[in-house]
C-alpha positions, 0 to 999 in steps of 0.5 A: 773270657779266659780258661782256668786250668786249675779250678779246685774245691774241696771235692777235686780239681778240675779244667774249666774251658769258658773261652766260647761261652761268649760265643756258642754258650757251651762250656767244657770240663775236664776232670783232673782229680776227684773223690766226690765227682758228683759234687765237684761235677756241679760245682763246676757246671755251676760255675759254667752256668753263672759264666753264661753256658747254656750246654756243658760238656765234661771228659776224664772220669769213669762216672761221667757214663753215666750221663748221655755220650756227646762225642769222642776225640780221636787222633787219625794219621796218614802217611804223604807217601802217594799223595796225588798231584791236584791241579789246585794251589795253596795261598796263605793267609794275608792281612787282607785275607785273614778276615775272611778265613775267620768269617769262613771258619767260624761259618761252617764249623759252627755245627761240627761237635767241640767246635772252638770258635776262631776269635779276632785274637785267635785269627791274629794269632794264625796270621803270625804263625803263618799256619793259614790257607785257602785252596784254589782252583784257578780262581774258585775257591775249593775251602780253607785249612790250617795245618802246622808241623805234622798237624792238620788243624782244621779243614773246610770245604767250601764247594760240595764233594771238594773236601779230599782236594782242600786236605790233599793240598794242605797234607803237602805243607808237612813232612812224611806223616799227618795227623789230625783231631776229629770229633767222633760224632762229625761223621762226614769228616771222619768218612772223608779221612778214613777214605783218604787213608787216615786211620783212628790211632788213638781215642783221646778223650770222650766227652759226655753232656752233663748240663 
């Protein structure tokens, strides 16, 4: 199921992200513009609905208060200066490898809130781009990541308290500064980051539950 960036009515415009209703049943919405945000609010919740969500999510208006906070995004950033030595090591993600970094993604992100499911496409996607890799250490798997340019795209321990060590490694494949998109709401990874050293510098959106 594709996206559509531009779904207008005669009440406004908005963006439609439908692409993980196939498989997490939650549609997103983000409000470009509107003088009636009520109608155009169900127009595209009804939209979602008929498109199989069964939660939606909608940012980017002052109505949307109204409705119950879910989560925001924020934008965190940290300098690679004093970033320590580890004794663990970083492998990129193969053909024969990329199957189970999919499995391992889509396994423990699927509570993380605006979590996006990692499709097939997606995860030929990564492989190309090369973006992909796993932790170890020796032959133990500490977790997974995804980072490209000065961007952590995602991070995920799979060994309990091994989280600073899966972003200290994946920090050393980018330049002088990292930064990374972390949902409010996911305060286990928000504490991870802030101890790192990250800091909050931007609050990008805030989404709100409206269906």
């Amino acid at each position: 199921m594709k996206d559509i960036p531009v779904f207008t009515t005669e009440n406004g415009a908005a963006s439609l992200i439908l692409k993980e209703i196939p498989y997490t049943q939650v549609g997103y919405v983000k409000i470009q513009h509107t003088l009636e945000p009520e109608k155009l609010l169900k127009e595209c919740i009804d939209f979602c609905k008929m498109a199989g969500a069964e939660q939606v999510y909608a940012s980017n208006h002052p109505s949307l208060e109204a409705y119950p906070f879910h989560t925001a995004l924020w934008r965190m950033t940290r300098s690679r200066e004093g970033l320590p030595d580890t004794d663990a090591a970083l492998f990129p993600v193969t053909e024969q490898t990329v199957g189970t970094w999919q499995a391992l993604y889509n396994q423990h992100m699927a509570q993380v809130p605006n979590f996006s499911y990692m499709s097939g496409q997606d995860a030929a996607q990564m492989l190309k781009r090369g973006d992909g890799y796993f932790v170890h250490r020796g032959q133990s798997l500490l977790g997974i990541g995804m980072a490209s340019g000065e961007q952590i795209q995602a991070v995920i321990a799979t060994q309990r308290g091994a989280g600073a060590q899966v972003v200290e490694n994946i920090q050393k494949t980018q330049g002088s500064m990292a930064w990374g998109e972390v949902a409010s709401a996911n305060t286990k990874a928000v504490h991870l980051y802030e101890r790192l050293g990250f800091a909050a510098v931007q609050e990008l959106n805030r989404w709100y539950r409206v269906y």
